[in-house]
C-alpha positions in Angstrom: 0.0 0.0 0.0 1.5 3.8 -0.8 0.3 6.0 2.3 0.0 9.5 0.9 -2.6 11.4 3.3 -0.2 12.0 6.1 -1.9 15.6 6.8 -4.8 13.8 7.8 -2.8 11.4 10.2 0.9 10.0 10.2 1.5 6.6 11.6 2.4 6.1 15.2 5.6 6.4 16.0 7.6 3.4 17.6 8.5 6.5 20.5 5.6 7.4 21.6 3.9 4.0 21.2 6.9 3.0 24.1 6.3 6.2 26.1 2.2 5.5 26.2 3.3 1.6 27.1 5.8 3.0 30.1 3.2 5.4 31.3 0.1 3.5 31.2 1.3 0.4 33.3 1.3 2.9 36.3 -2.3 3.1 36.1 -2.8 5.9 38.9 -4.5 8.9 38.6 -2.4 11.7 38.7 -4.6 14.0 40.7 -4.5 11.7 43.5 -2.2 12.3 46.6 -0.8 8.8 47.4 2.8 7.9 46.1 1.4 5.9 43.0 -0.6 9.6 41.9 2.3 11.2 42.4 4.7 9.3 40.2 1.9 9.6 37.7 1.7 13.6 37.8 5.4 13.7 38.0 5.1 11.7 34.6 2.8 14.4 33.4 4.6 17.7 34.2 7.8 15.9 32.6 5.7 15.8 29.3 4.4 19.2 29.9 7.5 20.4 30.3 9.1 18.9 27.8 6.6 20.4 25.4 7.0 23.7 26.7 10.3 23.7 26.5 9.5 22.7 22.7 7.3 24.9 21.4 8.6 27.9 23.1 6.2 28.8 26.3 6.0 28.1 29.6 4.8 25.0 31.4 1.6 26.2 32.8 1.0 27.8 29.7 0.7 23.7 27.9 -3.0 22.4 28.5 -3.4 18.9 27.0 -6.3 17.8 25.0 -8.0 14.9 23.3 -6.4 16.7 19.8 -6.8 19.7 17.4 -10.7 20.4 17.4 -11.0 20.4 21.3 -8.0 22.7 21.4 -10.0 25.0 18.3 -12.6 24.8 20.5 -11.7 25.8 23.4 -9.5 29.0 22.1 -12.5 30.0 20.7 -15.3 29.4 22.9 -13.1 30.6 26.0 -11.6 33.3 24.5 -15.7 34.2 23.3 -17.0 34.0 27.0 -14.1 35.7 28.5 -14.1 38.5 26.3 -14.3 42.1 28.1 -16.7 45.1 27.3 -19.0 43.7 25.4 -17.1 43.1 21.9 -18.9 40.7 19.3 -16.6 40.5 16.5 -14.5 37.3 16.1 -11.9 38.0 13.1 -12.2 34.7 10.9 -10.0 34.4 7.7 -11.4 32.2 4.6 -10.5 28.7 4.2 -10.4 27.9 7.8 -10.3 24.7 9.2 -13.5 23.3 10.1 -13.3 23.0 13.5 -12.6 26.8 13.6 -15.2 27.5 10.9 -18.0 25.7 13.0 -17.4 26.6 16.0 -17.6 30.4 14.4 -21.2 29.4 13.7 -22.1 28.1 16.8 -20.8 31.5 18.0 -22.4 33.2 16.0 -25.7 31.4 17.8 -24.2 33.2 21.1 -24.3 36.7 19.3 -20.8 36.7 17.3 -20.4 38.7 14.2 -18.2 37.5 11.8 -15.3 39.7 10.5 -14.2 37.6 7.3 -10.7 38.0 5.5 -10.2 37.2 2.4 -7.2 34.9 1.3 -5.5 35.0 -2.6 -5.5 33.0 -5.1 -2.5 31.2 -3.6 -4.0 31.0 -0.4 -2.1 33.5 1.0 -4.2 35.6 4.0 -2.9 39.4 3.6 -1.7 41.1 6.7 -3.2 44.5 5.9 -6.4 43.0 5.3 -5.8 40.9 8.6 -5.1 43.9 10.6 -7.6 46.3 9.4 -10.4 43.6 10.5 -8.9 43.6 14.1 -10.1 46.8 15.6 -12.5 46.4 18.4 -13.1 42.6 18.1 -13.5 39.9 20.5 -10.9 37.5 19.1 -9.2 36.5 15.7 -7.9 33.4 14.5 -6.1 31.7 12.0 -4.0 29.0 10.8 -0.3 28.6 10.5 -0.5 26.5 7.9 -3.9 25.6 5.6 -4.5 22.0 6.3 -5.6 21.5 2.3 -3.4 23.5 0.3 -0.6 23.6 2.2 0.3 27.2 2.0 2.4 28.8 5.0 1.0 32.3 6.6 3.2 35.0 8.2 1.6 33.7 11.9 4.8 36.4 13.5 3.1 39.0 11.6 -0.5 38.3 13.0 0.5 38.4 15.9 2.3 42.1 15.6 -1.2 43.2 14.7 -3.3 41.5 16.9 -1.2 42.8 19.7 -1.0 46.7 18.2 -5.2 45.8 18.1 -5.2 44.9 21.6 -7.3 41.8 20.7 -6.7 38.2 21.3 -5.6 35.7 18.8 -5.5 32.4 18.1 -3.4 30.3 15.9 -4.2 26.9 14.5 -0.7 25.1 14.4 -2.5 21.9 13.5 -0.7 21.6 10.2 2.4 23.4 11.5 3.6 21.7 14.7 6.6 19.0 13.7 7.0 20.1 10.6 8.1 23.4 10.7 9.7 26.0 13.1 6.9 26.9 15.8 7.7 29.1 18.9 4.9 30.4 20.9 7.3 32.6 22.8 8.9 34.3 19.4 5.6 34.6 17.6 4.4 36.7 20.9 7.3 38.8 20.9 7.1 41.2 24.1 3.1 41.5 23.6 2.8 38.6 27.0 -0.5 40.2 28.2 -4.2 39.9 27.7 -3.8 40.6 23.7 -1.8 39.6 20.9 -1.1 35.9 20.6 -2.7 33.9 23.5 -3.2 30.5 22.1 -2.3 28.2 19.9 -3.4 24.8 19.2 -2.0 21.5 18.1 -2.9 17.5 17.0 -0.8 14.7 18.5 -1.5 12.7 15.6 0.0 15.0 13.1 3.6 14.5 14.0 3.2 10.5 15.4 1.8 11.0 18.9 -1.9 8.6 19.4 -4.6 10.2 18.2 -7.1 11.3 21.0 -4.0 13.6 22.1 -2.9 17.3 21.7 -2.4 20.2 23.3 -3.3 23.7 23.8 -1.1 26.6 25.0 -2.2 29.4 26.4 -0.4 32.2 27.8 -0.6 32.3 31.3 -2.0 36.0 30.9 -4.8 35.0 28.8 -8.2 35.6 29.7 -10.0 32.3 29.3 -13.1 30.7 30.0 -13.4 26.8 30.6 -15.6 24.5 28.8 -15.5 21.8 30.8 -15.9 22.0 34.3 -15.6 19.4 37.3 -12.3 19.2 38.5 -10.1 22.4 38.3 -7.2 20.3 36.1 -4.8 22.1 34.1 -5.3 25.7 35.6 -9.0 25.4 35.9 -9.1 25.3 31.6 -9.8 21.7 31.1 -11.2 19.3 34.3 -10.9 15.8 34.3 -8.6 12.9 34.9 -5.5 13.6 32.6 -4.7 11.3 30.1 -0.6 10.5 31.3 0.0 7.8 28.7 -1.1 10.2 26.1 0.8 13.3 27.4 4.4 11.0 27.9 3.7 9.6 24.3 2.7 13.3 22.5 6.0 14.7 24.2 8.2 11.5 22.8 6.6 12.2 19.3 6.8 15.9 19.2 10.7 15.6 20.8 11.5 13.1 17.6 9.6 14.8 15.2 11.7 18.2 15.7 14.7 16.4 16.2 14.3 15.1 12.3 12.5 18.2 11.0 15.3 20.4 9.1 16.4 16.8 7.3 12.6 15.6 6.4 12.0 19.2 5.0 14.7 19.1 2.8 14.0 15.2 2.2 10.0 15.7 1.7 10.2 19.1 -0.8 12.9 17.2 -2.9 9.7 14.0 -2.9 7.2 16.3 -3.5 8.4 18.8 -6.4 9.4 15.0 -8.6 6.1 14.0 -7.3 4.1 17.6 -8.7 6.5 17.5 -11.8 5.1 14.1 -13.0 1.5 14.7 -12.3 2.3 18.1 -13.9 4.1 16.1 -17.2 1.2 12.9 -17.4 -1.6 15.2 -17.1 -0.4 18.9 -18.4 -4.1 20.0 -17.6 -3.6 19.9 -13.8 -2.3 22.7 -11.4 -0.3 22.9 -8.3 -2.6 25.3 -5.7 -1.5 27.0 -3.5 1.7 29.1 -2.5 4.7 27.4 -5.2 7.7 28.2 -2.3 5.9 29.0 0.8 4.0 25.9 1.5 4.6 23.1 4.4 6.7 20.3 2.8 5.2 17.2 1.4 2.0 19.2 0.3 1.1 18.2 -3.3 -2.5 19.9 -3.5 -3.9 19.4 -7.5 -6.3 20.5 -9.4 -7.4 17.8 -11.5 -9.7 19.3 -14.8 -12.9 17.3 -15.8 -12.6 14.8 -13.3 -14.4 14.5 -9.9 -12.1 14.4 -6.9 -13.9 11.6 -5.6 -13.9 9.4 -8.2 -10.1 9.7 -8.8 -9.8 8.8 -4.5 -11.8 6.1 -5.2 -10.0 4.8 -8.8 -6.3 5.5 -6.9 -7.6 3.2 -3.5 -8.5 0.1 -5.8 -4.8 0.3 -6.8 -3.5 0.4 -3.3 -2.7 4.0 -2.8 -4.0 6.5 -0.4 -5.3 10.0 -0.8 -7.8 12.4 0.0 -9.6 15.0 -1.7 -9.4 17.9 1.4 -9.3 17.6 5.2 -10.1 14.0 6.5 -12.5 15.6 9.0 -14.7 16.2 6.3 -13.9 13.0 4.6 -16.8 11.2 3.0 -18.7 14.5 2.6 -19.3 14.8 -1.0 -19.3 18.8 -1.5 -16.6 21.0 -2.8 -13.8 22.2 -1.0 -14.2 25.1 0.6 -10.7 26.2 0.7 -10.4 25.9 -3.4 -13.8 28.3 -3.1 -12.0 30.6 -0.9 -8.9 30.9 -3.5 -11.5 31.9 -6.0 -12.3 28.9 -8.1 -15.7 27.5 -9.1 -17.3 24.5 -7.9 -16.7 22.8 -10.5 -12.8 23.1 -9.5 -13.8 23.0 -5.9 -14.5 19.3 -6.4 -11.9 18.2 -8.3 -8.8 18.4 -6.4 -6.7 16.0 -4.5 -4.5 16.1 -1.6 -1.5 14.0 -2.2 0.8 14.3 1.2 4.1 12.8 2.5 5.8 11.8 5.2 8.6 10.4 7.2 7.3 7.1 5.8 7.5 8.1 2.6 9.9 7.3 -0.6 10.9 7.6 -4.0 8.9 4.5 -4.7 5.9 6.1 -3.4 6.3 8.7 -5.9 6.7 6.1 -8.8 3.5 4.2 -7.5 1.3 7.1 -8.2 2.8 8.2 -11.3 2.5 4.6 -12.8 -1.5 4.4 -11.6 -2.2 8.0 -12.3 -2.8 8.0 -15.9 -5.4 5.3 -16.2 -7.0 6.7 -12.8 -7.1 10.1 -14.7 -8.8 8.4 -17.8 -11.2 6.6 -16.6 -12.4 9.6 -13.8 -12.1 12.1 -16.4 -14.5 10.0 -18.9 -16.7 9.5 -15.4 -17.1 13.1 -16.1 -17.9 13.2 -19.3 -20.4 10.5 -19.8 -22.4 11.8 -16.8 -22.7 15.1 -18.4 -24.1 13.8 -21.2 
């Protein structure tokens, strides 16, 4: 089988599958007060701290979560209830994610009004039109990187003007965190108050931790409502029982994934511009989207002309290779991607695109799998096409 969807999830790594062995035999609860509780929360701060130390924040500032959307979610609908003076606005770029796009919506049920920014063509979200959406909001968001397309935003430069705003901002490292240079700490600058950057999220199974795990940090500054409540955990943000196994094996992954990240980069970009030039060379019709240079490596995101996303997925499975046609958490779905709306493009090119990505699992023989099936995958989808619109 060729594995090439590792934005939607990367296989475990033999690290953290260790670390979540170690950790779980202990079995205690590490908010009890016995010895065995104690060894357990010692186990836990370890991985909070080694996280911190990571990703460029404090300790207390790492709350862990059951993955990306809780994290979303709680930036959001915290930052929302904890607002001050009776702002509405939250500031929400096109092409989100959708955990940030519905829980904007469900906001918007509490009395939010959406500020929308526009992004290019490319993908790219402009910093002008960022910060003249700021002004008097509640909160603004964005990703670091767009989980389809693959294009990298200036997340320092969002956070210069949502600290000159004085409003709150969230960054959704989802796509970011292991693969490229992320530092909480450097992306805040000197703004370590109520405003400017105050959260950012991130998936476990992105990089190689289990899913069910991720993490949240939030500056220690940061005005933030719970939305869970029944046990105080993790500075009151998120109660219940912490998940230790999953902390110790999210730290061993995220510690291993940036330990390898400047030699994947290099090693993924070289896979995935041979990979774009031989879809681009079997099928001259297709298009890279998204930004050419400034895109998270291993992102091949194509537009495919006169054939259905879906029915290329389904042609490229039946010959043993993996893709997806957009985010897996809308996997299944069959409507047009809303990112390829947001760059401008027409349904019709909304839904037929495919999301090829790499990872640390993946070789040169991966590439010459898919450009050996792609050509008959493309003929038969395209003439899908064609027969049904006629």
């Amino acid at each position: 089988m060729i594995y090439l969807d590792h934005a939607a999830s990367t296989p475990l790594r033999e690290s953290a599958r260790i670390a979540w062995i170690e950790a779980s035999a202990a079995g205690a609860n590490a908010s009890s007060v016995h010895a065995a509780g104690q060894t357990a929360r010692r186990r836990l701060e370890d991985a909070r701290d080694a996280v911190a130390q990571l990703i460029g924040c404090e300790s207390i500032e790492v709350v862990f979560t059951s993955g990306g959307t809780e994290s979303v979610n709680l930036a959001l609908q915290g930052l929302w209830h904890a607002r001050a003076d009776g702002r509405e606005a939250v500031v929400l770029p096109d092409g989100e994610h959708h955990a940030t796009l519905d829980t904007a919506v469900w906001l918007q049920g509490q009395g939010a009004l959406i500020r929308s920014v526009p992004l290019d063509g490319a993908g790219r979200l402009d910093i002008a039109a960022f910060a003249a959406a700021l002004p008097g909001a509640a909160l603004a968001t964005a990703l670091v990187v767009n989980n389809e397309v693959g294009t990298v935003q200036d997340a320092a430069g969002f956070a210069a003007a949502a600290s000159v705003a004085g409003v709150p901002l969230h960054l959704d490292a989802v796509g970011a965190v292991g693969h490229l240079p992320v530092s909480f700490g450097a992306w805040r600058g000197d703004a370590a108050g109520a405003a400017g950057l105050v959260a950012l999220s991130a998936s476990g199974h992105k990089f190689g931790a289990p899913v069910g795990t991720g993490f949240l940090v939030v500056s220690r500054h940061a005005r933030l409502a719970p939305v869970l409540h029944g046990g105080g955990q993790q500075r009151g943000l998120r109660s219940g029982s912490p998940d230790v196994a999953g902390a110790a094996a999210l730290a061993a992954a995220f510690a291993e994934a940036t330990a390898e990240r400047e030699a994947e980069a290099v090693r993924l970009t070289a896979l995935a511009e041979r990979l774009t030039a031989g879809i681009l060379q079997l099928v001259p019709r297709a298009e890279l989207l998204g930004d050419p240079v400034r895109r998270v490596p291993g992102n091949v995101h194509v537009l495919f002309p006169g054939a259905a996303g879906e029915s290329l997925l389904f042609l490229l499975d039946q010959a043993g290779i993996s893709v997806s046609t957009g985010s897996a958490c809308q996997a299944g779905v069959a409507e047009p991607s809303h990112v390829v709306l947001a760059l401008g493009r027409d349904e019709r090119a909304a839904r037929s695109v495919l999301r090829l990505t790499l990872g640390r699992t993946s070789t040169d023989a991966d590439v010459d799998g898919v450009l050996a099936a792609l050509p008959e995958a493309y003929a038969r989808a395209s003439g899908a096409r064609s027969g049904a619109r006629s």
